[in-house]
FIZADREN-499240 format. One record per residue: residue in one letter; x, y, z of N, C-alpha, C in turn. Coordinates in pm, whole numbers, padded with zeros to 5 digits, always signed. Each point is the difference from the previous one (the first is absolute). Layout:
BEGIN
AXYZXYZXYZ...
This chain:
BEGIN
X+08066+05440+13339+00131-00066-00014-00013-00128-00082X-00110-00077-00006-00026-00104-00071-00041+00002-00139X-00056+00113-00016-00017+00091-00122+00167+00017-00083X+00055+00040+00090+00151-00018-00109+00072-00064+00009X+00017-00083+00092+00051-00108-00034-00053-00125-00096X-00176+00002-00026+00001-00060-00122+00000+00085-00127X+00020+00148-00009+00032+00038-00126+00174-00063-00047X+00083+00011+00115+00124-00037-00036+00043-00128-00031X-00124-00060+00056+00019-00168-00064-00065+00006-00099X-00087+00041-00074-00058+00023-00124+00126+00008-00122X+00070+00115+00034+00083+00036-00072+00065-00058-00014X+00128-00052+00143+00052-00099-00033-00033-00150-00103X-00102-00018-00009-00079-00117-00069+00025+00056-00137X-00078+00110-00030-00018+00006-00127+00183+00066-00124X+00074+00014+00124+00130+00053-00076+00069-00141-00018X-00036-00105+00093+00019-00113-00035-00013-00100-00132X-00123+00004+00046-00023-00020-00142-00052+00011-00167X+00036+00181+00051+00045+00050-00121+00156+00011-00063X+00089-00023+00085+00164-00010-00038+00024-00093-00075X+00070-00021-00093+00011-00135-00072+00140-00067+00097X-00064-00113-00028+00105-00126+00082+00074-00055-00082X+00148+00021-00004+00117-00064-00136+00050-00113+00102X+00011-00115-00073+00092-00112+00048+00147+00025-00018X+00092-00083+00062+00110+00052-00011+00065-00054-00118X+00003+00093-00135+00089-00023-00098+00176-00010-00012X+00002-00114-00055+00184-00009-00020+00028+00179-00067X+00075+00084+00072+00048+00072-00039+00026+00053-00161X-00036+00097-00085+00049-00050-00107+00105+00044-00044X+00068-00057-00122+00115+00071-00067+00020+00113-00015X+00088+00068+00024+00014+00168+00006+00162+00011-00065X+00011+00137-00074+00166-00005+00005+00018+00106+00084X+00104+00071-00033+00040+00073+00130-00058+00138+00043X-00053+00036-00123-00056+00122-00024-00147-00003+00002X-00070-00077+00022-00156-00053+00017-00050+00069+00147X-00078+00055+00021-00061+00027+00133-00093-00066+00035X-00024-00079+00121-00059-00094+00046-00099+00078+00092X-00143+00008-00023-00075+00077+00041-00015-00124+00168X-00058+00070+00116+00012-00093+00145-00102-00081-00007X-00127+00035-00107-00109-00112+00023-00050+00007-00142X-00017-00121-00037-00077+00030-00148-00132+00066-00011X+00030+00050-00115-00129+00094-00029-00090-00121-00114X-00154+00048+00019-00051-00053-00110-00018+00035-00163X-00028-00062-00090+00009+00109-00138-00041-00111-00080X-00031+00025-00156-00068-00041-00063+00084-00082-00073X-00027-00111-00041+00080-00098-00085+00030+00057-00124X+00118-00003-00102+00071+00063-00079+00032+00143+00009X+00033+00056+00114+00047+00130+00022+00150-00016+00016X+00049+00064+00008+00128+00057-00012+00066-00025+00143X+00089-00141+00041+00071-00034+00149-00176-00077+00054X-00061-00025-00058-00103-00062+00026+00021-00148+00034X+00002-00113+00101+00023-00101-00030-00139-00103+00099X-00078-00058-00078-00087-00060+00089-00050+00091+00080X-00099+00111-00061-00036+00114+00063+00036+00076+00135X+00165-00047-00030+00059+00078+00184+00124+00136-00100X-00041+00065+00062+00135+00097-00039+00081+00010+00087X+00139-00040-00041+00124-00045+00172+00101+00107-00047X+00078-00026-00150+00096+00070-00042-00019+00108-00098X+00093+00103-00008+00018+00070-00102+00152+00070-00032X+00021+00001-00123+00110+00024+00001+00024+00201-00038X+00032+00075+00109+00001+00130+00016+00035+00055-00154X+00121-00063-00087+00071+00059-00045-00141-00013-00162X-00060-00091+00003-00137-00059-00127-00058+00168-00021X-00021+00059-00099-00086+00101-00029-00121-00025+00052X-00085-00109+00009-00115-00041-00023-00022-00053+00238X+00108-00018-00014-00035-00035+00155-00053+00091+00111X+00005+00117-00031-00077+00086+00130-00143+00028-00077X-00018-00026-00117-00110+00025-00073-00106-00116+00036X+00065-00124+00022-00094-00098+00038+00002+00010+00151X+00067+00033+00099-00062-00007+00121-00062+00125+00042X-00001+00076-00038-00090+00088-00028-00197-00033-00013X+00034-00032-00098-00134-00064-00063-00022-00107+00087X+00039-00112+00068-00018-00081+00123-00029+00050+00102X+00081+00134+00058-00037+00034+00121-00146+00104-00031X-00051+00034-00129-00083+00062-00016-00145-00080+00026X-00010-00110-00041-00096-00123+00043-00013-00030+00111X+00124-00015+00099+00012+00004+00120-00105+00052+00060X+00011+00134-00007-00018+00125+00077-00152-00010-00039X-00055-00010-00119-00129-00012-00023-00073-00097+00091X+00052-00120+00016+00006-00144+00145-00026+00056+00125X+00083+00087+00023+00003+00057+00126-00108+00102+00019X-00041+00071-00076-00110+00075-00003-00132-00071+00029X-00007-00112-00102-00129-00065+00035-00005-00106+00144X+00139-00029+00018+00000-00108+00115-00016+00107+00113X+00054+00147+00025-00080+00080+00123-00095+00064-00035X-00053+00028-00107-00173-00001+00019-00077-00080+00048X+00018-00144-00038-00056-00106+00051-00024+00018+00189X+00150+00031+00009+00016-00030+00132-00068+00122+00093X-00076+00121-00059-00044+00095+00042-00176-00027+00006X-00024-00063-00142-00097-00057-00013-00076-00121+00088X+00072-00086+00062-00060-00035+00159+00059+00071+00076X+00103+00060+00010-00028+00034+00157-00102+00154+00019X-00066+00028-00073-00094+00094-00098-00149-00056+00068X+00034-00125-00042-00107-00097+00039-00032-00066+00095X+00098-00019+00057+00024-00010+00155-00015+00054+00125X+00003+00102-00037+00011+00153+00066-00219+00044+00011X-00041-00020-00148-00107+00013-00014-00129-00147+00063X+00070-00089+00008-00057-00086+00091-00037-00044+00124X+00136+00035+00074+00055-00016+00134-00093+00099+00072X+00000+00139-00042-00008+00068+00088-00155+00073-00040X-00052+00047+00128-00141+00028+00029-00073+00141-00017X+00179+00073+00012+00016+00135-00059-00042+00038-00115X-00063+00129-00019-00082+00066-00116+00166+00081-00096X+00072+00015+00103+00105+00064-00060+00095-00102-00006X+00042-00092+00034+00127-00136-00040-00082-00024-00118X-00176-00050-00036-00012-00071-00125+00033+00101-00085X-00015+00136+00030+00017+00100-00099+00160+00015-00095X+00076-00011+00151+00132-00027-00028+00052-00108-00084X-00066-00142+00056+00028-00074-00102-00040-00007-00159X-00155+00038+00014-00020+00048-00157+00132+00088-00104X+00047+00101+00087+00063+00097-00046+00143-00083-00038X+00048-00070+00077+00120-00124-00088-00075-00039-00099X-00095-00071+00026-00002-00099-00117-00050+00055-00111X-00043+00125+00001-00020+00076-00106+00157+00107-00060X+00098+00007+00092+00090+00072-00023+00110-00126-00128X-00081-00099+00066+00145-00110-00017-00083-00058-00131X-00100-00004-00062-00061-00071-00123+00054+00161-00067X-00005+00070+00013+00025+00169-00113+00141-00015-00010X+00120-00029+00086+00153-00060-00004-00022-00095-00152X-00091-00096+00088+00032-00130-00112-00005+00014-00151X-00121+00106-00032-00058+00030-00119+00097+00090-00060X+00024+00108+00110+00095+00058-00102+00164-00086-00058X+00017-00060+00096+00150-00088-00030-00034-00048-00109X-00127-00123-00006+00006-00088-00086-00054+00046-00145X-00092+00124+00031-00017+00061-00102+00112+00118-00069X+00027+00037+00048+00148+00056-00083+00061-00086-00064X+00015-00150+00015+00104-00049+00014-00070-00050-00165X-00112-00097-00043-00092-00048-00073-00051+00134-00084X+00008+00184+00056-00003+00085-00119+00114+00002-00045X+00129-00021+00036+00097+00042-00120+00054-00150-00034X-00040-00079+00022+00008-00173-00114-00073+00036-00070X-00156+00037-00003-00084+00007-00100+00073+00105-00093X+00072+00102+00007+00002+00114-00084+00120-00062-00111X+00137+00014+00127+00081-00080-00066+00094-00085+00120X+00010-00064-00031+00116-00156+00144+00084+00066-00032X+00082+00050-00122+00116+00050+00001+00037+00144+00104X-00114+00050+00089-00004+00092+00094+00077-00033+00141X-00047-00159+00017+00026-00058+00137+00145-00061-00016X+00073+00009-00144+00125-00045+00000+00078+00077+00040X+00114+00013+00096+00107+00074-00009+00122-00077-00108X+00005+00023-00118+00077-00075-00079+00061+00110-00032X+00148+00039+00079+00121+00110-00039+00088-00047-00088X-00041-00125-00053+00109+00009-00133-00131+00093-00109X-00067+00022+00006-00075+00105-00107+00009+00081-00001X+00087+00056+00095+00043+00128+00028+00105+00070-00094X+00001+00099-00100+00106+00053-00039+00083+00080+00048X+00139-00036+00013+00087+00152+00048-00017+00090-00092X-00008+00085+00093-00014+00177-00095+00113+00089+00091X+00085+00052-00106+00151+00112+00022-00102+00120-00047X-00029+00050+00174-00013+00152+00001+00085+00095-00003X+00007+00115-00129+00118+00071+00032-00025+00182-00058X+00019+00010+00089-00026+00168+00023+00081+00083-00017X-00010+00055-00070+00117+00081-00125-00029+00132+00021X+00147+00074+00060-00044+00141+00048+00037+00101-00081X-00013+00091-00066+00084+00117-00097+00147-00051+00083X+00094+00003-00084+00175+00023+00090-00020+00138-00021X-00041+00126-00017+00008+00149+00012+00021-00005+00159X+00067+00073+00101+00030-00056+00097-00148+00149+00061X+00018+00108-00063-00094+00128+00013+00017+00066+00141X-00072+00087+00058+00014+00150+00039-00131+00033+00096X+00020-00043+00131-00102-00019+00128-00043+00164+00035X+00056+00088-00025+00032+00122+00012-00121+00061-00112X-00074+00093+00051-00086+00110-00124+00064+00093-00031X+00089+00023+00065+00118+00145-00027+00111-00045+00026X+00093+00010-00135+00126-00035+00035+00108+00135-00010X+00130-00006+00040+00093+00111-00077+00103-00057-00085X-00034+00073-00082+00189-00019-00127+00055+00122+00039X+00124-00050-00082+00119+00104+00005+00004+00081-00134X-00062+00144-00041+00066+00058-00115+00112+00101+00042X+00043-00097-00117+00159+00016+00006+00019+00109-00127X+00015+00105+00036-00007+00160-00062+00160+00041-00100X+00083-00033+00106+00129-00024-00009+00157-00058+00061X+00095+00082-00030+00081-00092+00053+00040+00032+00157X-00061-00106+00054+00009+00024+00160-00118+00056+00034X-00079+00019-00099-00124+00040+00084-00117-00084-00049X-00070-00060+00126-00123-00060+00007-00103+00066+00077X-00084-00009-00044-00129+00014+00060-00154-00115+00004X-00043+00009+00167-00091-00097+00024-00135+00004-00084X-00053-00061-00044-00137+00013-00073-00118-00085+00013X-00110+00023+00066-00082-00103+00022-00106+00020-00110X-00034-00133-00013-00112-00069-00146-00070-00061+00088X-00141+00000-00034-00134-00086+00086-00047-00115-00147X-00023-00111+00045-00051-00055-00098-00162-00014-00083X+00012+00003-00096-00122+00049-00076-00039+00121-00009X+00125+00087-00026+00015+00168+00001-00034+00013-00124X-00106+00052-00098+00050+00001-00153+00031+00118-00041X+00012+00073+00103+00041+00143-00024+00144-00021-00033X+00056-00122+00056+00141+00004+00036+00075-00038-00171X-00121-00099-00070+00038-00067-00135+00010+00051-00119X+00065-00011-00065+00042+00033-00191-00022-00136-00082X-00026+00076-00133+00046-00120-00070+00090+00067-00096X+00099-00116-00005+00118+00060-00135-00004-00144-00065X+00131+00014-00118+00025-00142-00118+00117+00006+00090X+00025-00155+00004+00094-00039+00034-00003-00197-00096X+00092-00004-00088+00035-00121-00052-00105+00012-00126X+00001+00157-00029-00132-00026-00131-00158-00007+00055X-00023-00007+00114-00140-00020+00073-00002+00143+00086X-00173-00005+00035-00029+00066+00106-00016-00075+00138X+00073+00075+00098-00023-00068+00095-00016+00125+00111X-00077-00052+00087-00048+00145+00106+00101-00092+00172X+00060+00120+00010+00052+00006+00150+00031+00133+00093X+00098-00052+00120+00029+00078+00097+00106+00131-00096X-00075+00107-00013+00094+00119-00033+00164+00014+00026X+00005-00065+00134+00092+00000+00020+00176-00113-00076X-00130-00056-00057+00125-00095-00051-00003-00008-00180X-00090+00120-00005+00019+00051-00176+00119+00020-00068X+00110+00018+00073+00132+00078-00057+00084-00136+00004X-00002-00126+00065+00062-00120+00055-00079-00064-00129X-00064-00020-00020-00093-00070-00086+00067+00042-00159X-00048+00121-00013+00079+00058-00121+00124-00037-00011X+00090+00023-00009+00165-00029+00091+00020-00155-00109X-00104-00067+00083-00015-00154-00012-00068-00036-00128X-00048+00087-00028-00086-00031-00155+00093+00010-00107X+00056+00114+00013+00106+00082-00121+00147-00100+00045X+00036-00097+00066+00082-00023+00023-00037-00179-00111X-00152-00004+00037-00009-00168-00099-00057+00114-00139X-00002+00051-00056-00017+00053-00108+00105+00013-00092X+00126+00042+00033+00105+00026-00050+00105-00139-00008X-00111-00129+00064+00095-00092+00002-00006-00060-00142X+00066-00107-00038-00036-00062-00167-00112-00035-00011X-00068+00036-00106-00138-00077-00011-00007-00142+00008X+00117-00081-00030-00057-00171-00020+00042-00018+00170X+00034+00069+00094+00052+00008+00108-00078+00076+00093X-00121+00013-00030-00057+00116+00056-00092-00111+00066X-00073-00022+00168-00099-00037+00014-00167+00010-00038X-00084-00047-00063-00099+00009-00038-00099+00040+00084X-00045+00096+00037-00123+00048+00127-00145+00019-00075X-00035-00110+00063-00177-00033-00093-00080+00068+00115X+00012+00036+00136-00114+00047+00045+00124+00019+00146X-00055+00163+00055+00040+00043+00128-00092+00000+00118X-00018-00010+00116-00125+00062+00059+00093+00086+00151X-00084+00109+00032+00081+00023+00088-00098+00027+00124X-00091+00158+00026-00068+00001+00112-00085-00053+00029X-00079-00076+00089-00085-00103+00033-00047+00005+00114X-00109+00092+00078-00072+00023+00105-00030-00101+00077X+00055-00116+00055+00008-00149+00052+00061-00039+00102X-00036-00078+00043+00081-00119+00123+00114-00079-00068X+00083-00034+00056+00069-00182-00013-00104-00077-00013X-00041-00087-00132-00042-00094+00008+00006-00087+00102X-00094-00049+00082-00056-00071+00140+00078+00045+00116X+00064+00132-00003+00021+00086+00088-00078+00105+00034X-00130+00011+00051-00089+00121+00017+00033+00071+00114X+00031+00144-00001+00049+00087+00047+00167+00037-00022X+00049-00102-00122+00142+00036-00020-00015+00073-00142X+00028+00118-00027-00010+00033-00090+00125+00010-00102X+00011-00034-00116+00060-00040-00104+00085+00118-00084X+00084-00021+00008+00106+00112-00062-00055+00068-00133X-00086-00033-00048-00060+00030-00087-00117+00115+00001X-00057+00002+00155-00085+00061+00016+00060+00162+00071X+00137+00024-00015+00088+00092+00009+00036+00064-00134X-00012-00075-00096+00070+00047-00096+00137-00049-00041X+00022-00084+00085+00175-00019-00025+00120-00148-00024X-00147-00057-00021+00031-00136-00087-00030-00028-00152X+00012-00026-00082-00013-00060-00136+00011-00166-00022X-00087-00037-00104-00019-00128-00007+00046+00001-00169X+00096-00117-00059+00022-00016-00140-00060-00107-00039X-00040-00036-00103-00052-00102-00090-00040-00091+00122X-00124+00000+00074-00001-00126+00159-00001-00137-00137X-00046+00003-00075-00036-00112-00058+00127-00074-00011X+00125-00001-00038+00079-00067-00065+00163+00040+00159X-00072+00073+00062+00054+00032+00113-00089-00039+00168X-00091-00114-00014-00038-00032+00080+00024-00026+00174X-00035-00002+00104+00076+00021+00101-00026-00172+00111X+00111-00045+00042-00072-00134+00018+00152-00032+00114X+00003-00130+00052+00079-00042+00093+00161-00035-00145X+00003-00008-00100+00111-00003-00105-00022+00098-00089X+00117+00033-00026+00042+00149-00099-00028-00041-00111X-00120+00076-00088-00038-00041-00161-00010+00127-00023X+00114+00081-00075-00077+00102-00086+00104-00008-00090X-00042+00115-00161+00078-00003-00075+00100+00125-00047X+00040+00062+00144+00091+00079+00007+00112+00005-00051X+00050+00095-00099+00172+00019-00031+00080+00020+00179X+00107-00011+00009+00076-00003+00141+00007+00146-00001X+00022+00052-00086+00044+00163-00009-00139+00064+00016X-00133-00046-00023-00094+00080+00025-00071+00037+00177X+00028-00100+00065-00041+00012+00173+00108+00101+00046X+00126+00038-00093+00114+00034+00058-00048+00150-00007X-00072+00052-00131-00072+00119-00027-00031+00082+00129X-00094-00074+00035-00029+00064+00142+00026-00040+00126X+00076-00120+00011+00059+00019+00145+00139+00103+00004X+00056+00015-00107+00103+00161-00024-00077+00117+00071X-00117-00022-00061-00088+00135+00069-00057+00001+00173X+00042-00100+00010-00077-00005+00172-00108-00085+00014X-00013-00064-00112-00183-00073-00005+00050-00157+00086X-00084-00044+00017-00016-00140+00062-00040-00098-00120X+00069-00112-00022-00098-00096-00080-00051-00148+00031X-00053+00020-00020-00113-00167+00099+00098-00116-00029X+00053+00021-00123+00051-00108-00057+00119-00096+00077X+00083+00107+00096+00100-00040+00125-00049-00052+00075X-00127+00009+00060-00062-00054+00138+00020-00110+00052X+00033+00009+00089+00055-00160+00049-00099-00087-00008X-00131+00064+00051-00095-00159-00002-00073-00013-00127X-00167+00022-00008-00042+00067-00104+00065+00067-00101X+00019-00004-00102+00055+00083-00145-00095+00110-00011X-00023+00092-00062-00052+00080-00113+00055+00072-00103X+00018-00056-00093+00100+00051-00072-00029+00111-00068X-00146-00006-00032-00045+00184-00061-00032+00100+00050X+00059-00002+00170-00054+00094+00107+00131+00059+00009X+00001+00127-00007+00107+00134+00012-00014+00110+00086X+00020+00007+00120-00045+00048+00125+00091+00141+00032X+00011+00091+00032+00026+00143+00058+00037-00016+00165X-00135-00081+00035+00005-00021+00146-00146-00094+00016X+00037-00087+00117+00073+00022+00140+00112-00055-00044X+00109+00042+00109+00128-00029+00024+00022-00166+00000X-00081-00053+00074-00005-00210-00004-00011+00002-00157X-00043+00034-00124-00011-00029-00084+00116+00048-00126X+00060+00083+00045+00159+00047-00040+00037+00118-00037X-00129+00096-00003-00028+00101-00041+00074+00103+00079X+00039+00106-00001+00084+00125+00049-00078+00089+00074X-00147-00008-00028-00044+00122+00061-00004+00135-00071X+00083+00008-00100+00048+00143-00036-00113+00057-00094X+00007+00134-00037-00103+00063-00078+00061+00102-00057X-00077+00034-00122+00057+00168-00006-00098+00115-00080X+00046+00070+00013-00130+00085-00054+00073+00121-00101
């Protein structure tokens, strides 16, 4: 019992006078928005809210103010590390003196060896990254750049389904159900359509045509210019994996993407009469979409994208 009660006066002693003792300072000037920390901290002369090496205030709203108490309370903490090693280190020693025991000196060895490997590593971490670079031990968040992450999804809205059904529509009043699997190439053709080859869903060969011979016969200085088609495309939605892409059906087409790009504002260089081509026919065009645009995407189906569904053979 006498044994711990002088370890606890030990301690008490040495937290004593290891605490720093502040006299009582006139309060200082603050405006309204200043946070008045409850006890001053210590810190290095010309730092940032530094005054006569006490840190009291900071003003929340300063870029630079959580960056410097930061870096204060980081010194701190290094203090505190070595001030309870110390304090492990006699009573380590204490422990190994007092007592007559083969296993207490053992015990105490084992502090004061636990508590010098504490110290070394604290103070040595602390002295390897000053040596490398000091600018390590700064938290200085005004060096920080904002960075606008932004993750840009195909607007193709696409087709969760490996088998879907259309409607060929044979005649009048009569439909029939038809299912297409995607990445069928049994299912694909290629025909000209706009002067090009382009390979798709069989089923929408006769819709396509229709649509070709309809901008062919228009005036030539009136005629839209088609530099490049693409149509079947064995694929996902771009950063949609497992949604597969109307394309990989056969039953989307893409016009000039270049000058018809697809983005959160409508840029392409469409005549008004040419999107009209094929939404007459049942097609969908990106170019309506409420959120996302695509203005060179011409869709059959899915239905969210404006397309009819329909087919014919």
């Amino acid at each position: 019992m006498k044994k711990i009660l002088f370890y606890i006066l030990i301690i008490v002693i040495l937290f004593g006078i290891s605490m720093p003792i502040y006299a009582q300072d006139t309060p200082p000037v603050t405006s309204a928005d200043d946070y008045v920390l409850l006890a001053p901290l210590p810190c290095e002369d010309g730092g940032e809210n530094c005054t006569n090496k006490k840190f009291k205030t900071f003003d929340p709203a300063n870029e630079g103010a959580l960056s410097s108490y930061l870096n204060t309370m980081l010194r701190i903490f290094i203090g505190i590390c070595a001030v309870l090693a110390m304090a492990m280190i006699i009573l380590g020693g204490l422990e190994y003196m007092t007592s007559e025991l083969i296993s207490s000196k053992e015990a105490g060895k084992q502090k004061i060896k636990g508590a010098l490997l504490g110290l070394v590593l604290a103070l040595g971490s602390y002295a390897l990254l000053n040596t490398i670079n000091p600018d390590l031990l700064k938290t200085d968040l005004k060096s920080l750049e904002s960075v606008k992450v932004r993750v840009e999804l195909e607007p193709e809205h696409g087709i969760a389904a490996q088998t879907i059904t259309l409607t060929n529509h044979i005649g009048e009043g009569i439909d029939l159900p038809v299912d297409l699997t995607a990445c069928d190439e049994s299912q694909m053709v290629s025909m000209t359509a706009f002067g090009k080859s382009v390979t798709v869903y069989k089923g929408v060969v006769k819709s396509l045509e229709r649509i070709s011979e309809r901008w062919e016969v228009s005036p030539e200085n009136l005629r839209y210019p088609v530099g490049s088609i693409y149509g079947y495309d064995c694929r996902d939605v771009t950063n949609k994996p497992g949604v597969y892409s109307a394309h990989a059906f056969g039953l989307a087409v893409d016009i000039n993407p270049a000058t018809n790009p697809y983005g959160e504002t409508l840029i392409e260089d469409l005549p008004t009469g040419f999107p009209r081509l094929f939404t007459t026919e049942g097609w969908g065009w990106g170019g309506s979409w409420t959120n996302i645009k695509d203005p060179m995407h011409f869709s059959k189906y899915p239905l969210s994208e404006g397309g009819n569904g329909t087919v014919e053979f």
